[in-house]
C-alpha positions in Angstrom: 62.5 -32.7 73.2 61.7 -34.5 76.3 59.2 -33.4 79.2 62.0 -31.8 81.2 63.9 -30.1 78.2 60.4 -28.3 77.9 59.9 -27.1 81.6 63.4 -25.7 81.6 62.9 -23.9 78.3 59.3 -22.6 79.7 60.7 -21.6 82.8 63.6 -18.9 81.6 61.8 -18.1 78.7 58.6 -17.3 80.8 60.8 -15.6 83.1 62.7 -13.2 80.4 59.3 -12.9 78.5 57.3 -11.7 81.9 60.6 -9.3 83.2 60.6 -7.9 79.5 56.5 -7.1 79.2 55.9 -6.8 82.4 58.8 -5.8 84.6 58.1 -8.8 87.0 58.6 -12.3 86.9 54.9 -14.3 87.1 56.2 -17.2 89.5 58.1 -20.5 88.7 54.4 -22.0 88.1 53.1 -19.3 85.9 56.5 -17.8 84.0 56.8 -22.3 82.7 53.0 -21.8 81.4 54.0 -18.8 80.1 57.3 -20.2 78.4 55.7 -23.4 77.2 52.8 -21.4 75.9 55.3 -18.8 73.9 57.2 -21.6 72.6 54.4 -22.6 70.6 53.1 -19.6 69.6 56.9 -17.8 69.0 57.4 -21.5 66.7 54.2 -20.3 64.5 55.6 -17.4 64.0 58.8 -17.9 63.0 57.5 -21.2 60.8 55.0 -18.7 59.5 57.8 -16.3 58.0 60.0 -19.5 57.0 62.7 -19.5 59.7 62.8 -22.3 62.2 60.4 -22.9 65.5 61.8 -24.4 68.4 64.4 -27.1 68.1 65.7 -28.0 71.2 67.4 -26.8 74.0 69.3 -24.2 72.7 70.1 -20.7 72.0 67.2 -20.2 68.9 65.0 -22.1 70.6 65.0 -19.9 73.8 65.2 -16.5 71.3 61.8 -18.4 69.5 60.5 -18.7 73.0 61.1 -15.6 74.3 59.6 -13.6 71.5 56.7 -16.2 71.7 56.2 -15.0 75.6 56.1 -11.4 74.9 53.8 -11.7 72.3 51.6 -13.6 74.4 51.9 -11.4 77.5 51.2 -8.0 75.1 48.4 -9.5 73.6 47.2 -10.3 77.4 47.9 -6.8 78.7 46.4 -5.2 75.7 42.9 -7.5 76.0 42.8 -7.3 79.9 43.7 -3.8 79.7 45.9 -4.2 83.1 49.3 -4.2 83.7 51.4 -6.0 86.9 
């Protein structure tokens, strides 16, 4: 997946992840981090229970993504112990 592919992904995914956890989008800089970041954790996941991570740009990937994003922003909220 090329360097643009990625940004695009990061950027909705964030965006649904941070609306979903959070109520509020965290910015076109932070929800990318936030999609990029989810990508690769929501990809462990799913590899970990033997379904596929993130394979493009594509409807799975972006459900991988997503679930990646509000796994990572619960775990934030729940160590930080705020909420947005």
């Amino acid at each position: 997946m090329s360097i643009i592919a990625w940004l695009v992904l990061g950027l909705v995914s964030g965006f649904i992840g941070s609306k979903i956890v959070s109520r509020r989008g965290a910015g076109i800089l932070g929800d990318i981090v936030i999609g990029v970041i989810g990508a690769f954790i929501g990809g462990a996941i799913f590899s970990f229970f033997g379904a596929g991570g993130v394979t493009g740009l594509n409807l799975w990937s972006l459900l991988v993504s997503v679930a990646g994003s509000v796994v990572l922003l619960a775990a934030y909220y729940a160590f930080t112990g705020k909420r947005r």
